[in-house]
C-alpha positions as YAML, in Angstrom:
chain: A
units: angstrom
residues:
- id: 1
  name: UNK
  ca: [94.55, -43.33, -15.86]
- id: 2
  name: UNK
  ca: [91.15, -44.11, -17.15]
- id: 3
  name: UNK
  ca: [90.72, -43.42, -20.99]
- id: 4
  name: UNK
  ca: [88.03, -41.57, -22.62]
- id: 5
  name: UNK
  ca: [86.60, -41.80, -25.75]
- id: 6
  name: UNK
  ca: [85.59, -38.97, -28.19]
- id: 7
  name: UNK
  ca: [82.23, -40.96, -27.58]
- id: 8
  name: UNK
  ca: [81.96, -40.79, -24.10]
- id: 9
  name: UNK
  ca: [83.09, -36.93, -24.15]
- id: 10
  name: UNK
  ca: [79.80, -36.32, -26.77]
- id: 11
  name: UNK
  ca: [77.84, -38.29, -23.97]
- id: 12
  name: UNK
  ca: [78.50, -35.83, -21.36]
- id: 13
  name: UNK
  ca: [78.74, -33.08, -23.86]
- id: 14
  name: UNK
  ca: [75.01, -33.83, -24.34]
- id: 15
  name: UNK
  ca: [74.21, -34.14, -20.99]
- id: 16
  name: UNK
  ca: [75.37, -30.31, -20.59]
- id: 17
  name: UNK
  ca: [73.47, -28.96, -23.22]
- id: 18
  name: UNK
  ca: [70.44, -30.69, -22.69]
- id: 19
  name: UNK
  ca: [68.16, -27.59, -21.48]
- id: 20
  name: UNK
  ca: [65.65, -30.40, -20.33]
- id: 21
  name: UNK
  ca: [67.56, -32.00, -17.51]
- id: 22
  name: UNK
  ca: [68.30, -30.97, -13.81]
- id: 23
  name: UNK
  ca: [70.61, -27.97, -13.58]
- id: 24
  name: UNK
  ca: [72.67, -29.73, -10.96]
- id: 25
  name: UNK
  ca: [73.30, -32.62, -13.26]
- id: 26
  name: UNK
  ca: [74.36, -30.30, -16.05]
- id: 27
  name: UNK
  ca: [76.84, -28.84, -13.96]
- id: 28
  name: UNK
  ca: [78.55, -32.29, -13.23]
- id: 29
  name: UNK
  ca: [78.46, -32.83, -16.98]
- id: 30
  name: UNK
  ca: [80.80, -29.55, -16.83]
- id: 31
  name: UNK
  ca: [82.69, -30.37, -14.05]
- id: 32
  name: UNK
  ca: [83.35, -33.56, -15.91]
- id: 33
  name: UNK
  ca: [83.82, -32.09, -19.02]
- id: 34
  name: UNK
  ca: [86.74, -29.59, -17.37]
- id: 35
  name: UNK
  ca: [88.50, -32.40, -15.73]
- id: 36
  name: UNK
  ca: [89.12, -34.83, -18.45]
- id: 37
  name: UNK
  ca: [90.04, -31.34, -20.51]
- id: 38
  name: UNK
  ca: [91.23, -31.00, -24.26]
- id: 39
  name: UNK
  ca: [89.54, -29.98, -27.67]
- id: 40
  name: UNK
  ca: [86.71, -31.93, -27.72]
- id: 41
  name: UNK
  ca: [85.67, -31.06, -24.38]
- id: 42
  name: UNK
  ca: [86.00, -27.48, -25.21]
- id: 43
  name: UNK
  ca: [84.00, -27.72, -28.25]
- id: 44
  name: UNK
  ca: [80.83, -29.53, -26.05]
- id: 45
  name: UNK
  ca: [81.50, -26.37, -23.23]
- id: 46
  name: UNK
  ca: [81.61, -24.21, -26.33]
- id: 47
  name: UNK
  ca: [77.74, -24.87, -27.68]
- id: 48
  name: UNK
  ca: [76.68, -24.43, -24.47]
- id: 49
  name: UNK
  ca: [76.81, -20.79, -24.61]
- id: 50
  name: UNK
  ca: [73.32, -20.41, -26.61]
- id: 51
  name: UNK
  ca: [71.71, -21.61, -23.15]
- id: 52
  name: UNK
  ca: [69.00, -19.01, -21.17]
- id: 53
  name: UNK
  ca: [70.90, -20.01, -18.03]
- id: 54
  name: UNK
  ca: [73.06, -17.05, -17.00]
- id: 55
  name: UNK
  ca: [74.58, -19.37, -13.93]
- id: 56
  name: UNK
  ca: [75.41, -22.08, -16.45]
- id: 57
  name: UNK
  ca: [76.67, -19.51, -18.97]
- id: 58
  name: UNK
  ca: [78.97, -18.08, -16.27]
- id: 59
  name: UNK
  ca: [80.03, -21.30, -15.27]
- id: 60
  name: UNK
  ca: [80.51, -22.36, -18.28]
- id: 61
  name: UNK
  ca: [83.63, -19.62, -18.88]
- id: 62
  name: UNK
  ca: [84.81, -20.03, -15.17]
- id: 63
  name: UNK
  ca: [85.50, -23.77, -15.89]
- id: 64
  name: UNK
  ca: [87.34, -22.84, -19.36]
- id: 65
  name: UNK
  ca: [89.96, -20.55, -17.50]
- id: 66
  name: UNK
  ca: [90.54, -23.06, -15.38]
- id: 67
  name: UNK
  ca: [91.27, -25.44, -17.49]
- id: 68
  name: UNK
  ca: [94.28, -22.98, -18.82]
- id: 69
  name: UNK
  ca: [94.05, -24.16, -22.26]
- id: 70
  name: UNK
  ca: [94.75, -21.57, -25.24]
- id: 71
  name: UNK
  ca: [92.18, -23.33, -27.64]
- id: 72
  name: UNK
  ca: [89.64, -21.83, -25.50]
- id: 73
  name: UNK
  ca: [90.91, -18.69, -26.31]
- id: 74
  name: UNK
  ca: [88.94, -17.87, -29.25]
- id: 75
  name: UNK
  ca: [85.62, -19.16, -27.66]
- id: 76
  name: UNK
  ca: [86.05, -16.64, -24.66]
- id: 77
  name: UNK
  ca: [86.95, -13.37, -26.99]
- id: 78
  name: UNK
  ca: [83.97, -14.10, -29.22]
- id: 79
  name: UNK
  ca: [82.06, -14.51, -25.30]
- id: 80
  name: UNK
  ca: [83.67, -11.11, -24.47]
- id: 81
  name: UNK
  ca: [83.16, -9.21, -27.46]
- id: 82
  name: UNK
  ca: [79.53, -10.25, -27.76]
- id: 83
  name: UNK
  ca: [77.29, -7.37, -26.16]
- id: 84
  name: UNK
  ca: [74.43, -9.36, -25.91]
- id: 85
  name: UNK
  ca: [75.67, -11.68, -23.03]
- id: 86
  name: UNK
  ca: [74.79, -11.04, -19.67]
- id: 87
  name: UNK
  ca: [77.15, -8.90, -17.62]
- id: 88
  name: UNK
  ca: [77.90, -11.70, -15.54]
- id: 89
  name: UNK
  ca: [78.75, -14.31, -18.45]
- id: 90
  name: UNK
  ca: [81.04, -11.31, -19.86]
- id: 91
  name: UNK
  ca: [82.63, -10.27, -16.96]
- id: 92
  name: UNK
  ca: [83.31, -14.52, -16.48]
- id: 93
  name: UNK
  ca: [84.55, -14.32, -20.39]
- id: 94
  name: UNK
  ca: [87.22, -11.94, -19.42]
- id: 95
  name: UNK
  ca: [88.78, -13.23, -15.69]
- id: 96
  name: UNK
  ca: [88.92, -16.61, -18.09]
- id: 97
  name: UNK
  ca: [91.38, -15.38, -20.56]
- id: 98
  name: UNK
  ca: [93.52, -13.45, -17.77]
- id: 99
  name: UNK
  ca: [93.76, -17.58, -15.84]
- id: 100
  name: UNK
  ca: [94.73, -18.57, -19.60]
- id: 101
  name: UNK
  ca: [97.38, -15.90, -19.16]
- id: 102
  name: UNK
  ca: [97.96, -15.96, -23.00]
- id: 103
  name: UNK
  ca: [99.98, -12.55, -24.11]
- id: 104
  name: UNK
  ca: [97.81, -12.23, -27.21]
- id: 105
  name: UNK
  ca: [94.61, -12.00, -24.62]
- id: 106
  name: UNK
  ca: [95.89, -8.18, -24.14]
- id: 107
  name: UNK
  ca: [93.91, -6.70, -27.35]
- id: 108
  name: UNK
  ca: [90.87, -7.48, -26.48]
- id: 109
  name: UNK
  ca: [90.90, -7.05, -22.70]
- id: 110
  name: UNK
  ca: [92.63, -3.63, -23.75]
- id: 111
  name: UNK
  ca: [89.38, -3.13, -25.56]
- id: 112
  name: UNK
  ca: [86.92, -3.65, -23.19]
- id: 113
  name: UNK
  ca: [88.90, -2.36, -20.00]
- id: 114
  name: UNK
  ca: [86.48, 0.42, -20.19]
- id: 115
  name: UNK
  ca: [83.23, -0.96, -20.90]
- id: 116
  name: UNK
  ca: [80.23, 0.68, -19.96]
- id: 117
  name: UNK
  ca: [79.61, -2.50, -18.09]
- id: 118
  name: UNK
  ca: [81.44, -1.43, -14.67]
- id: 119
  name: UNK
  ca: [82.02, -5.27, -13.55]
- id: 120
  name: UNK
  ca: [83.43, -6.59, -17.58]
- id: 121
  name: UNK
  ca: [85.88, -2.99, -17.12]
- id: 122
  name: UNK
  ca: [87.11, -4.07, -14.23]
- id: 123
  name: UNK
  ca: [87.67, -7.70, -14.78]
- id: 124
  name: UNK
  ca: [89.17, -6.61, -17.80]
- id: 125
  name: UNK
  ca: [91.90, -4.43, -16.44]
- id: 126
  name: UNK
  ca: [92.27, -6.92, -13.62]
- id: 127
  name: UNK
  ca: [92.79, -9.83, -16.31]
- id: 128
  name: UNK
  ca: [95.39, -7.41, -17.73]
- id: 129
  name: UNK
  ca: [97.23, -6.76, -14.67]
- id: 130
  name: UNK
  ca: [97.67, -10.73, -13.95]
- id: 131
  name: UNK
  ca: [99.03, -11.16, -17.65]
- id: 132
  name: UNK
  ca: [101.45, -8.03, -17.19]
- id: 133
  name: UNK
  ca: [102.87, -9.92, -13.57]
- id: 134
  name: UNK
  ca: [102.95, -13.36, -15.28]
- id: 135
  name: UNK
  ca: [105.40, -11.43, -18.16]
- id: 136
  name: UNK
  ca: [106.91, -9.40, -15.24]
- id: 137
  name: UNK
  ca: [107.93, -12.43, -13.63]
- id: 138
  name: UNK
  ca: [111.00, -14.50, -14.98]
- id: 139
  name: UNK
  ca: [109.88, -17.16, -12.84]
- id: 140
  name: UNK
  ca: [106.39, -16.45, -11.73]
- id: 141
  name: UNK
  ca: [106.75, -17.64, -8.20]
- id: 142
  name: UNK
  ca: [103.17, -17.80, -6.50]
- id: 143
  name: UNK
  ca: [102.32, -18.23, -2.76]
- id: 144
  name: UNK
  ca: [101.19, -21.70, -2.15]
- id: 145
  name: UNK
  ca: [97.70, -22.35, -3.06]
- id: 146
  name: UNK
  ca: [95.79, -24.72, -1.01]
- id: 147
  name: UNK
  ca: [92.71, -24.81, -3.38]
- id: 148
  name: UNK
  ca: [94.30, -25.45, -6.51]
- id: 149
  name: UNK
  ca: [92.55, -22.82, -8.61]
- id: 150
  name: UNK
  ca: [94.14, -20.08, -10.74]
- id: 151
  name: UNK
  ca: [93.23, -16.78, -9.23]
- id: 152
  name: UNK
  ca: [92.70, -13.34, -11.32]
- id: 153
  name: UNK
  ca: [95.37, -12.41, -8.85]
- id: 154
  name: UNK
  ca: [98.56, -13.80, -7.59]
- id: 155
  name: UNK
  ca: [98.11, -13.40, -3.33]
- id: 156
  name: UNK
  ca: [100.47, -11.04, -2.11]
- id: 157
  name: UNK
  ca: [103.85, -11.92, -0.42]
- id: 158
  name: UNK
  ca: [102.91, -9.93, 2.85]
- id: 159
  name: UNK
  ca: [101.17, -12.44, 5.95]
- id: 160
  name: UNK
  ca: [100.49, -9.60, 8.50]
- id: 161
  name: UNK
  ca: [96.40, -9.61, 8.43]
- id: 162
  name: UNK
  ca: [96.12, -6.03, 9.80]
- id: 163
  name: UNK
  ca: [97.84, -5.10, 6.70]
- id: 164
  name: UNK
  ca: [96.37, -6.84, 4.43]
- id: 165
  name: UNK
  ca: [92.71, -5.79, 6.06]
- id: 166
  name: UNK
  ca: [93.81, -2.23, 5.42]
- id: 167
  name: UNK
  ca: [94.65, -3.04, 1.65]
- id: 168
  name: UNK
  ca: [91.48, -5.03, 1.17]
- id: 169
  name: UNK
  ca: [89.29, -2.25, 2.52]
- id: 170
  name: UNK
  ca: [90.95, 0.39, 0.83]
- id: 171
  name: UNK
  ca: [88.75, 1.76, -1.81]
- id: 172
  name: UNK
  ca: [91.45, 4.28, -3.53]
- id: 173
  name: UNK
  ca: [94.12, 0.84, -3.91]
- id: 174
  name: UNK
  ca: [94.78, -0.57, -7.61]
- id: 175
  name: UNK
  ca: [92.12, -3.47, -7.38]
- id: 176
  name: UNK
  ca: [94.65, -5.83, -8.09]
- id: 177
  name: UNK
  ca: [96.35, -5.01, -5.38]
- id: 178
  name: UNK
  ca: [93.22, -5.80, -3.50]
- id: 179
  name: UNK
  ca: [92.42, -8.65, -4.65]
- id: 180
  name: UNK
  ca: [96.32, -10.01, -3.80]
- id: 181
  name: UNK
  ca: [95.26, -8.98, -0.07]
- id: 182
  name: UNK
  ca: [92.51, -11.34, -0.43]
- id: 183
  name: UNK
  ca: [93.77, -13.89, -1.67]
- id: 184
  name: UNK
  ca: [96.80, -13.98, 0.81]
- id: 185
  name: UNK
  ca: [94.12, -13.89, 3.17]
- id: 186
  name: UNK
  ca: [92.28, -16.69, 2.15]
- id: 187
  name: UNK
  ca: [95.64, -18.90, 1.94]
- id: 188
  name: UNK
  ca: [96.54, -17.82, 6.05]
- id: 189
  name: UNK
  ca: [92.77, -19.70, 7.24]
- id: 190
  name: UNK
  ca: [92.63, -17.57, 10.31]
- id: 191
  name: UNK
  ca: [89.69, -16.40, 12.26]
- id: 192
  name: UNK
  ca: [91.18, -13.12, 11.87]
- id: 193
  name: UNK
  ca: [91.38, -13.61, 8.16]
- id: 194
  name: UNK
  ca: [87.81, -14.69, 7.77]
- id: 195
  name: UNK
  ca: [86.36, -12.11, 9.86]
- id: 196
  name: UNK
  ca: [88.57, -9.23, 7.51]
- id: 197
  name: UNK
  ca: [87.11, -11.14, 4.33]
- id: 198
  name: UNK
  ca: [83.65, -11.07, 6.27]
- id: 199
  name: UNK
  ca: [83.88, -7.25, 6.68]
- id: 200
  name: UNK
  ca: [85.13, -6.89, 3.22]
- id: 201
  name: UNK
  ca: [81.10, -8.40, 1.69]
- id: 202
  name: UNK
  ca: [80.07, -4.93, 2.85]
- id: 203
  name: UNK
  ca: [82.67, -2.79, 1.09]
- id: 204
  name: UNK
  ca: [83.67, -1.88, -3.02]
- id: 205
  name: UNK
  ca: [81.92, -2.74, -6.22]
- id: 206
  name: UNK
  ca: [79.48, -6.01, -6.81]
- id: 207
  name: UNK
  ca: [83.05, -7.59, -9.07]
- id: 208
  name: UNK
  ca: [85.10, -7.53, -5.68]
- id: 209
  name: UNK
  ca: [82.34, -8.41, -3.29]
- id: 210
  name: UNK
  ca: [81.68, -11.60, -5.63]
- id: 211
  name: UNK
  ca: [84.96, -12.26, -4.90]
- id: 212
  name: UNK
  ca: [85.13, -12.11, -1.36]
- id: 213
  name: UNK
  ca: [81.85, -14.16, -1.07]
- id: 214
  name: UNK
  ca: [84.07, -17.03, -3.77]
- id: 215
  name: UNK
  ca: [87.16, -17.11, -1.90]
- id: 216
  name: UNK
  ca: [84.99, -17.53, 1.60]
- id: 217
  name: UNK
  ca: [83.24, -20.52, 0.18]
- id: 218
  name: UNK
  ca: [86.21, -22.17, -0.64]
- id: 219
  name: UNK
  ca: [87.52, -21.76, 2.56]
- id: 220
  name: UNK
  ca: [84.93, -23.74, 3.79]
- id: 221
  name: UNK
  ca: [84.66, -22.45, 7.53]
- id: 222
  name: UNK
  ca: [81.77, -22.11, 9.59]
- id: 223
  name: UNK
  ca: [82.46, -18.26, 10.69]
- id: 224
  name: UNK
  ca: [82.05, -17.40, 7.36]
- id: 225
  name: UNK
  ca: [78.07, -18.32, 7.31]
- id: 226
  name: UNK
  ca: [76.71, -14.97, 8.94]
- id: 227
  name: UNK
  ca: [78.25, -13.08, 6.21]
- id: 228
  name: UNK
  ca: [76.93, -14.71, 3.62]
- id: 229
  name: UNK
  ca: [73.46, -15.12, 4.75]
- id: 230
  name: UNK
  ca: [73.50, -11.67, 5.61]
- id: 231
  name: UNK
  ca: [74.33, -10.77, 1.91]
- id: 232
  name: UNK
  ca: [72.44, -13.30, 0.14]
- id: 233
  name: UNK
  ca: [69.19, -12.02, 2.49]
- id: 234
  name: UNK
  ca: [69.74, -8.27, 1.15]
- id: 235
  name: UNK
  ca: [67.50, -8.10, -1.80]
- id: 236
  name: UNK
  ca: [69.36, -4.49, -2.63]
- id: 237
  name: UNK
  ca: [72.65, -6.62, -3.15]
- id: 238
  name: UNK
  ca: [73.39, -7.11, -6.54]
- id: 239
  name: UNK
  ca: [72.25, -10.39, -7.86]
- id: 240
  name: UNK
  ca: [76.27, -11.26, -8.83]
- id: 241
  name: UNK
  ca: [77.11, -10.99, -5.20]
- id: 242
  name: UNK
  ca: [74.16, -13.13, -3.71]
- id: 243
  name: UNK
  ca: [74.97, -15.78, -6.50]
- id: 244
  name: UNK
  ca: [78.06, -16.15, -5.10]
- id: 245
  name: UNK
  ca: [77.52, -16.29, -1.53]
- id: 246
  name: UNK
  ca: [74.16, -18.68, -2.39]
- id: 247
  name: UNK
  ca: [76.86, -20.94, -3.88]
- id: 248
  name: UNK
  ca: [80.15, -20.75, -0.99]
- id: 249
  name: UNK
  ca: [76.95, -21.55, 1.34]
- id: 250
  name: UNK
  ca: [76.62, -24.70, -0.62]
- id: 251
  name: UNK
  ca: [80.15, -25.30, -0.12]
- id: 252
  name: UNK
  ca: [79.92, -24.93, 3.33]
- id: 253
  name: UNK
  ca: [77.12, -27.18, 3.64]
- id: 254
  name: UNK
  ca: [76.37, -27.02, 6.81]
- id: 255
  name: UNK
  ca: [72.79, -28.10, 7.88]
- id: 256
  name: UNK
  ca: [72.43, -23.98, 9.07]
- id: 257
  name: UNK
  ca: [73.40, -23.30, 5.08]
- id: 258
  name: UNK
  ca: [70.79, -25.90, 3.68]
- id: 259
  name: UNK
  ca: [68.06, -24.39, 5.68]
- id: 260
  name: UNK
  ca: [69.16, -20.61, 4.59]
- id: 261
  name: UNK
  ca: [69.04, -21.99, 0.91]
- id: 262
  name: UNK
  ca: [65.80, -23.46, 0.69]
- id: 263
  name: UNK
  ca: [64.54, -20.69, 1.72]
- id: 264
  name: UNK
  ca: [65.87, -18.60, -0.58]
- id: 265
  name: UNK
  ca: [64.50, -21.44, -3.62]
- id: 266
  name: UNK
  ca: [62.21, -19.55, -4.94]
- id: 267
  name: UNK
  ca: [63.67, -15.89, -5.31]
- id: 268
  name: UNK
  ca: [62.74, -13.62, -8.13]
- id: 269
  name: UNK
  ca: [66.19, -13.16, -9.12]
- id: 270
  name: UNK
  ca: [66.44, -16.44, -11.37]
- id: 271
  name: UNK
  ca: [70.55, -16.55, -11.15]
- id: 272
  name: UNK
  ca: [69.71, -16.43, -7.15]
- id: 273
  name: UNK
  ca: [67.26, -19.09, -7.10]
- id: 274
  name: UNK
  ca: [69.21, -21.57, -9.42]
- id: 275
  name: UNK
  ca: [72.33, -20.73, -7.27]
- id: 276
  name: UNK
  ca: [70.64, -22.03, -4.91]
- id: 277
  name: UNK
  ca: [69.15, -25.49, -6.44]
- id: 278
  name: UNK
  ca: [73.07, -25.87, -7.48]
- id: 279
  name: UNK
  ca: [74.17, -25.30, -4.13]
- id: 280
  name: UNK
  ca: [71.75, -27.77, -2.01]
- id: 281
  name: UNK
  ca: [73.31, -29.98, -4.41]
- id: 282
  name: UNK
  ca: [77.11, -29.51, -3.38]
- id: 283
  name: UNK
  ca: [75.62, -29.41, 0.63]
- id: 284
  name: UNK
  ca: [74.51, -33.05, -0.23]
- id: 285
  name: UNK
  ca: [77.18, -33.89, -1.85]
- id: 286
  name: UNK
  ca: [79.50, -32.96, 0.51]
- id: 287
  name: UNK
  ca: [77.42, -34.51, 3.47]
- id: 288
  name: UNK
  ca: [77.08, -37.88, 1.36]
- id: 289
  name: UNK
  ca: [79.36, -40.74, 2.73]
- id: 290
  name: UNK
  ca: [80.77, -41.67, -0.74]
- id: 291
  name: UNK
  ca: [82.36, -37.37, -0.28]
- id: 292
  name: UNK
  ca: [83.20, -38.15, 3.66]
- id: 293
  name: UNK
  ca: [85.06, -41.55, 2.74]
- id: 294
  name: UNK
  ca: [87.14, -39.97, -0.36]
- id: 295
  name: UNK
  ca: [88.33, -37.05, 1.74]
- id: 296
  name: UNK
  ca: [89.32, -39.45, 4.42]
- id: 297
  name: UNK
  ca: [91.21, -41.08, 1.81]
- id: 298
  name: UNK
  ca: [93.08, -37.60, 1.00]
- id: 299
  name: UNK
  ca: [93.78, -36.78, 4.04]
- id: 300
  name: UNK
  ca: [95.51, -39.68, 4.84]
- id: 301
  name: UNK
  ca: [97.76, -39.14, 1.78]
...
C-alpha cells in the first residue's frame, strides 16, 4: 500500500477547492480525496462547502457518506441544518449521515424529517429508516452488492421482478420500502429489471426518480439510455433528476450518450450543464485504454 503524506493530501485538497480549475479535475481531487479517506481528507472535503458549485457541493457530501466515517459527522449536520444550502446539497447532507449509520445521526434527521423542503424531508426520514434497520438488525445481513456503495436502503430479500415492479411503482408504499425494490432490482441485472427501473423515471417525487436515474447508471447497460435521454431532454423535469441521469449517461458512455451530452452542454440549468462537462469526462474515461486494460485486469481476478 502506497503511503500518503499529510502533504500530498493538502496537494489534492487544493486542487478541490481551487474554483479556477476544470470541474472534472476537481472531482478527481475528490474522488482521490475519498479513497485514501481519514481526518485530513475530511477536513480538505470540508472547506469545500463555501463553493458556488451545487454539483460539487452535492458531491462533495455523497463522497463523505461513503466514506462511512463518524468524523464527518459534524461537517454533514452543520450541511443539514444550514438553510441556506441548496436543496440538493441538503438533501445529499442527510442520505450521508443515514450511509454513516451513526445512532446519534437520529436528532437531527428527526428534525428535519419534515422540512418544507419535500426532497431534505424525505431523505431525512429515509436516512432514519436505514439507521432504525441497521439497530433492528443483530447482524445486519445485506443482499450482495455488486457496486460496492452503501445504499440509503438495504435491497429487499424478495427476487421476483413483477413484485418488486409493483412495490417500486406503488405510490401509497413506505418509500423505504421502495427504494429496497430498487435496489434488489438493480442487484438482479435483468432486462426485465432495467425496463421496471426505466418505467419507474416517470413515476413519484424528483428524490426517488434521482434515484432510479443513479442506480441505472451504475448498472451500466445500454437499455437503460432511452430513459435517460428521455428525462434529461424534458426541460419540466426537475433539475435533480436530469443531473442524475446527465451523469449515469456518462457512466454508460456509450458514443450514443456522448453525443446526447454535448448537446445538452450548454443548458440553462447550470447543475445540468456541469453534469454534463463531468460526465463527458467519465465517457472518456471509461473509453480510454489505460480504463479498458485495468478492467481487464479485474476481471481476470
Amino acid at each position: 500500500m502506497v503511503n500518503i503524506t499529510e502533504t500530498q493530501i493538502k496537494s489534492i485538497g487544493n486542487v478541490l477547492n481551487d474554483s479556477t480549475r476544470p470541474l472534472k479535475e476537481r472531482f478527481r481531487a475528490l474522488f482521490t480525496l475519498r479513497n485514501i479517506g481519514g481526518e485530513e481528507c475530511i477536513k480538505c472535503i470540508e472547506s469545500c462547502f463555501s463553493d458556488s458549485s451545487v454539483l460539487l457541493k452535492h458531491e462533495l457530501a455523497y463522497c463523505l457518506g461513503q466514506m462511512q466515517d463518524e468524523r464527518a459527522n459534524p461537517v454533514l449536520r452543520r450541511i443539514l441544518e444550514d438553510s441556506t444550502q441548496e436543496p440538493m446539497v441538503r438533501h445529499e447532507a442527510g442520505e450521508a449521515l443515514g450511509a454513516i449509520g451513526s445512532p446519534e445521526n437520529m436528532e437531527v434527521l428527526e428534525k428535519y424529517k419534515n422540512d418544507p423542503v419535500v426532497e431534505v424531508a424525505e431523505t431525512c426520514n429515509l436516512a432514519l429508516d436505514r439507521i432504525k434497520w441497521l439497530q433492528s438488525q443483530k447482524q445486519p445481513t445485506l443482499s450482495k452488492n455488486p457496486y460496492n456503495s452503501v445504499d440509503p436502503a438495504p435491497p429487499s430479500t424478495d427476487s421476483n421482478v413483477e413484485y418488486l415492479r409493483k412495490v417500486l411503482l406503488d405510490g401509497s408504499a413506505p418509500l423505504f420500502e421502495r427504494y429496497r425494490a430498487m435496489f434488489s432490482l438493480r442487484n438482479l441485472q435483468s432486462k426485465e429489471a432495467i425496463d421496471a427501473l426505466g418505467e419507474a423515471l416517470k413515476h413519484g417525487s424528483a428524490l426517488f426518480k434521482h434515484e432510479i436515474a443513479f442506480v441505472l447508471g451504475q448498472l451500466q447497460d445500454e437499455r437503460a439510455i432511452t430513459y435517460l435521454k428521455q428525462s434529461l431532454q424534458d426541460d419540466n423535469e426537475n433539475e435533480m433528476v436530469r443531473h442524475e441521469c446527465a451523469e449515469a449517461l456518462g457512466a454508460i458512455a456509450t458514443q450514443e450518450c456522448t453525443e446526447i451530452l454535448t448537446k445538452y452542454l450548454r443548458d440553462p440549468k447550470r447543475v445540468v450543464k456541469e453534469s454534463c462537462e463531468v460526465a463527458l469526462d467519465m465517457c472518456e474515461y471509461e473509453n480510454s485504454p489505460e480504463f479498458q486494460y485495468a478492467n481487464s485486469l479485474n476481471k481476470a481476478d
